[in-house]
VEXSE-181052 format. One record per residue (C-alpha): residue in three letters; x, y, z; residue number from 1. Coordinates in pm, 1 decimal. Each point is the difference from the previous one (the first is absolute). Layout:
N
mido residuo: ALA, c1: X, c2: Y, c3: Z, num: NUM
...
//
This chain:
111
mido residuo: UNK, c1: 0.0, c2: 0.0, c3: 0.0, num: 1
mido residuo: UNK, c1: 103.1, c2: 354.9, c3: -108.8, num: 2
mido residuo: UNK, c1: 26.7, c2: 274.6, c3: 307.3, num: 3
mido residuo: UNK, c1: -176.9, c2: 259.9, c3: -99.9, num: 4
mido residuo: UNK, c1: -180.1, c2: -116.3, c3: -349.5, num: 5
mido residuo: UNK, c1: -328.2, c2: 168.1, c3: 90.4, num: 6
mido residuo: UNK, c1: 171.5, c2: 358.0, c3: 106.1, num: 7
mido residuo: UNK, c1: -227.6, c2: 298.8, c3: -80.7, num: 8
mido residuo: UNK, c1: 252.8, c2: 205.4, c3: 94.1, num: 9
mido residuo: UNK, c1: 151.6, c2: 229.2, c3: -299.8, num: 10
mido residuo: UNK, c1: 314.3, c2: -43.1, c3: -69.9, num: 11
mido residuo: UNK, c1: 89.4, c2: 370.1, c3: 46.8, num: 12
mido residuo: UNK, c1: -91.2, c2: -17.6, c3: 337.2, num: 13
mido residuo: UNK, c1: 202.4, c2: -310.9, c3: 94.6, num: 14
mido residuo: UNK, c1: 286.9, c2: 195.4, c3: -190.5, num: 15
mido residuo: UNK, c1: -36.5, c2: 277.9, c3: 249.5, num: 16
mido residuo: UNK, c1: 25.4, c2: -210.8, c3: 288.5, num: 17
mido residuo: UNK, c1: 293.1, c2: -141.6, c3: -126.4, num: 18
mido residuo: UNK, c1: 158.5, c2: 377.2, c3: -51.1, num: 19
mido residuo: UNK, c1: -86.9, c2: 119.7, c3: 331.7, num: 20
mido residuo: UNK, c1: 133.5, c2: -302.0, c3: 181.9, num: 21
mido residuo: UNK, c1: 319.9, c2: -14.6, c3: -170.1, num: 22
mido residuo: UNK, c1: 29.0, c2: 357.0, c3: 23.2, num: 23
mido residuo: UNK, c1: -70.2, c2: -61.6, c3: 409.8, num: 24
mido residuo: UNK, c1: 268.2, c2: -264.0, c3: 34.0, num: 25
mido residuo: UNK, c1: 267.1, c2: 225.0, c3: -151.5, num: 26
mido residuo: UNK, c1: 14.1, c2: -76.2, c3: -388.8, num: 27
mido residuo: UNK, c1: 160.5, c2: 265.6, c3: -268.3, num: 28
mido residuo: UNK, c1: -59.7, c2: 86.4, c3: -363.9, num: 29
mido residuo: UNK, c1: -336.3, c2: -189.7, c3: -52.4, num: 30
mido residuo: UNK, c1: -66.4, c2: -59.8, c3: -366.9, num: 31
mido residuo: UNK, c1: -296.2, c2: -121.7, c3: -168.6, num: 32
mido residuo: UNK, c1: 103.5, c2: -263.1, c3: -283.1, num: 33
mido residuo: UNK, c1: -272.0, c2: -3.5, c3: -321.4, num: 34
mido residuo: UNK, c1: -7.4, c2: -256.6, c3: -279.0, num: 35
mido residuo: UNK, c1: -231.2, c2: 77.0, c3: -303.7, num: 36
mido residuo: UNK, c1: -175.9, c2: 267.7, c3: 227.1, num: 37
mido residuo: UNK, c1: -132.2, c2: -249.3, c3: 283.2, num: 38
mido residuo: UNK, c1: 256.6, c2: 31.5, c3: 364.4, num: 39
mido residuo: UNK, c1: 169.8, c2: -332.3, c3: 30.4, num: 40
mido residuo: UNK, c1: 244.2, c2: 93.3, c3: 255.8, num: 41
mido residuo: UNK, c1: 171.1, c2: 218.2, c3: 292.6, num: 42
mido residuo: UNK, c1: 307.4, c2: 69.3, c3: 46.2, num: 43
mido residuo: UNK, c1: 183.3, c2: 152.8, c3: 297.7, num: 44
mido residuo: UNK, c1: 321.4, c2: 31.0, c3: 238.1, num: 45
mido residuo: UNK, c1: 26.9, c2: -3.9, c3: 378.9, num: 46
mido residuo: UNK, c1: 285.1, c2: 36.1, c3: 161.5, num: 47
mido residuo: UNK, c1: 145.9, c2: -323.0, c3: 137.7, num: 48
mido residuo: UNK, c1: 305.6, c2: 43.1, c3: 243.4, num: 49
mido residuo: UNK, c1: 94.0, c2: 340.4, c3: -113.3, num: 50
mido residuo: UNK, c1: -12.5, c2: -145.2, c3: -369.0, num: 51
mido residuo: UNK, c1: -309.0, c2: 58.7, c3: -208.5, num: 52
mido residuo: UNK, c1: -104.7, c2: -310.2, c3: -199.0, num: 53
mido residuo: UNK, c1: -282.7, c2: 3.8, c3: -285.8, num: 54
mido residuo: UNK, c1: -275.2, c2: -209.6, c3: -21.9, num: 55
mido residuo: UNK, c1: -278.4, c2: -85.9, c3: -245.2, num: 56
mido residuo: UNK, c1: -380.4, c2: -114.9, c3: 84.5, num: 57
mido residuo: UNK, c1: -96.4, c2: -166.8, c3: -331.2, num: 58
mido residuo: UNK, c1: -380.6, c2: -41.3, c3: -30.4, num: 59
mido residuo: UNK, c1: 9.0, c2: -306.2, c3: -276.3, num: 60
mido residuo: UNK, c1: -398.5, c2: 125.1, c3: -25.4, num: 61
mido residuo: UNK, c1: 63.7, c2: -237.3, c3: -342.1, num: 62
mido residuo: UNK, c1: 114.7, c2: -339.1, c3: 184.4, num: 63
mido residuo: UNK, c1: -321.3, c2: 92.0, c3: 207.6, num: 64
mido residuo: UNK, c1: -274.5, c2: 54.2, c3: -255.5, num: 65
mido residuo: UNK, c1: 114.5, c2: -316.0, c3: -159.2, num: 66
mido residuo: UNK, c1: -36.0, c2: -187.9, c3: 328.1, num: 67
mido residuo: UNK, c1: -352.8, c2: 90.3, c3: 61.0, num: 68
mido residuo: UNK, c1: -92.4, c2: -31.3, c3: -366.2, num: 69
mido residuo: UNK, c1: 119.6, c2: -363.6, c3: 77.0, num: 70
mido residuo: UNK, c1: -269.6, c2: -8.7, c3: 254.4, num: 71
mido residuo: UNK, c1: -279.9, c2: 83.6, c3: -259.9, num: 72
mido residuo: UNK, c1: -145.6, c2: -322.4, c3: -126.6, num: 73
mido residuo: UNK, c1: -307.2, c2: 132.9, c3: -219.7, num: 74
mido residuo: UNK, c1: 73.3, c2: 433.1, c3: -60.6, num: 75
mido residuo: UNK, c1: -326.1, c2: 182.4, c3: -80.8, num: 76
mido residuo: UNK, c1: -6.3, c2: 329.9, c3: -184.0, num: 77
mido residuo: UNK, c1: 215.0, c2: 252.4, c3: 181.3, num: 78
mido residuo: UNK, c1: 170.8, c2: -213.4, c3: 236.9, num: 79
mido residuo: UNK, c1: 379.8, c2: 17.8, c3: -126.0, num: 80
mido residuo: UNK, c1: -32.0, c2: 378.3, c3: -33.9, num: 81
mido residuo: UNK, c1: -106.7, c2: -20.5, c3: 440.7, num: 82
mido residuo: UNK, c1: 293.3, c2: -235.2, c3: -16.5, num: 83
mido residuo: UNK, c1: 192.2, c2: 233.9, c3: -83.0, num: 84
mido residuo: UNK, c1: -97.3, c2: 253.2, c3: 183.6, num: 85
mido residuo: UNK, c1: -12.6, c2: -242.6, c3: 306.6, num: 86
mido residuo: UNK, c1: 401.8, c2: -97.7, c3: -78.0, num: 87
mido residuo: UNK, c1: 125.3, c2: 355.1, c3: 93.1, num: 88
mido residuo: UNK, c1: -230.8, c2: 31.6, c3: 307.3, num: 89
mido residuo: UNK, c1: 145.4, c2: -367.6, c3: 163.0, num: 90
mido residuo: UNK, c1: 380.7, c2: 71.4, c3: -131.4, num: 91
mido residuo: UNK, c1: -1.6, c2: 353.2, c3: 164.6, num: 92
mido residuo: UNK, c1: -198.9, c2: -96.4, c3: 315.0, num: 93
mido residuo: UNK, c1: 283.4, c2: -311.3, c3: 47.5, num: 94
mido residuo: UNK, c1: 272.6, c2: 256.0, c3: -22.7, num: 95
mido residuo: UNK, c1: -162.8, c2: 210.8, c3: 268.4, num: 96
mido residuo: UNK, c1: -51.5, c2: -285.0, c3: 221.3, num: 97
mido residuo: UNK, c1: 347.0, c2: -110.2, c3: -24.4, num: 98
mido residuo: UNK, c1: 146.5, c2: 330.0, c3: 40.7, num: 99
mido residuo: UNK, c1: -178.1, c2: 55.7, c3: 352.5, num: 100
mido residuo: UNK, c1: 157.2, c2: -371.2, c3: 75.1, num: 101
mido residuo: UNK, c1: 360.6, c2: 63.2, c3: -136.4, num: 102
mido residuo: UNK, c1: -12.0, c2: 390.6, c3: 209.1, num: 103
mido residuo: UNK, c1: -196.5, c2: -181.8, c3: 281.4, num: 104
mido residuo: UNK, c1: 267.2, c2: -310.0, c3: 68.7, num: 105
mido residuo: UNK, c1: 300.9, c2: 308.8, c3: -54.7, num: 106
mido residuo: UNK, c1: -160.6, c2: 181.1, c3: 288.3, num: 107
mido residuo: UNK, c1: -6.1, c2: -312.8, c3: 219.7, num: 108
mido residuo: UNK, c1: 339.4, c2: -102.6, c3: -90.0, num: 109
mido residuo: UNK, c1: -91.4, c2: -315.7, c3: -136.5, num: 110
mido residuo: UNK, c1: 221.5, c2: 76.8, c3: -326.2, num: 111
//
């Protein structure tokens, strides 16, 4: 089963809360990555040990799509464009979620 398959949560907004909570735990320089016009990715640095060290978030909103299009056995009219649609919700709201776990286990000193 797919976390978050069912979001109705834009992807903007789970973009946002991805911003503001790297932004909260320190990170530099973050930059919005576009491919054909649709955000597949964040990039960013944080300073590790004095050194800052880049990262990149991608969204793979394709790899997604195609997994839930798996899960469609008989499509009716309309339902690969909501696919779609549905793909960059889930991708976006999985990044989020992991974010707040990755900053959340760094502020325990876990990692």
């Amino acid at each position: 089963m797919i976390k978050n398959y069912t979001s109705d949560m834009p992807a903007v907004r789970s973009v946002n809360h991805i911003e503001q909570r790297l932004v909260e735990s320190g990170a530099k320089n973050i930059l919005k990555l576009y491919l054909n016009k649709r955000l597949n990715g964040i990039a960013f640095v944080v300073s590790v040990n004095g050194v800052d060290m880049p990262f990149r978030l991608p969204a793979r909103i394709d790899r997604v799509e195609k997994r839930l299009s798996s899960m469609v056995k008989r499509p009716r009219k309309g339902t690969m464009d909501r696919i779609v649609e549905q793909a960059e919700r889930t991708a976006w709201k999985l990044l989020a979620d992991w974010v707040d776990i990755q900053m959340s286990l760094i502020e325990l000193d876990q990692v």
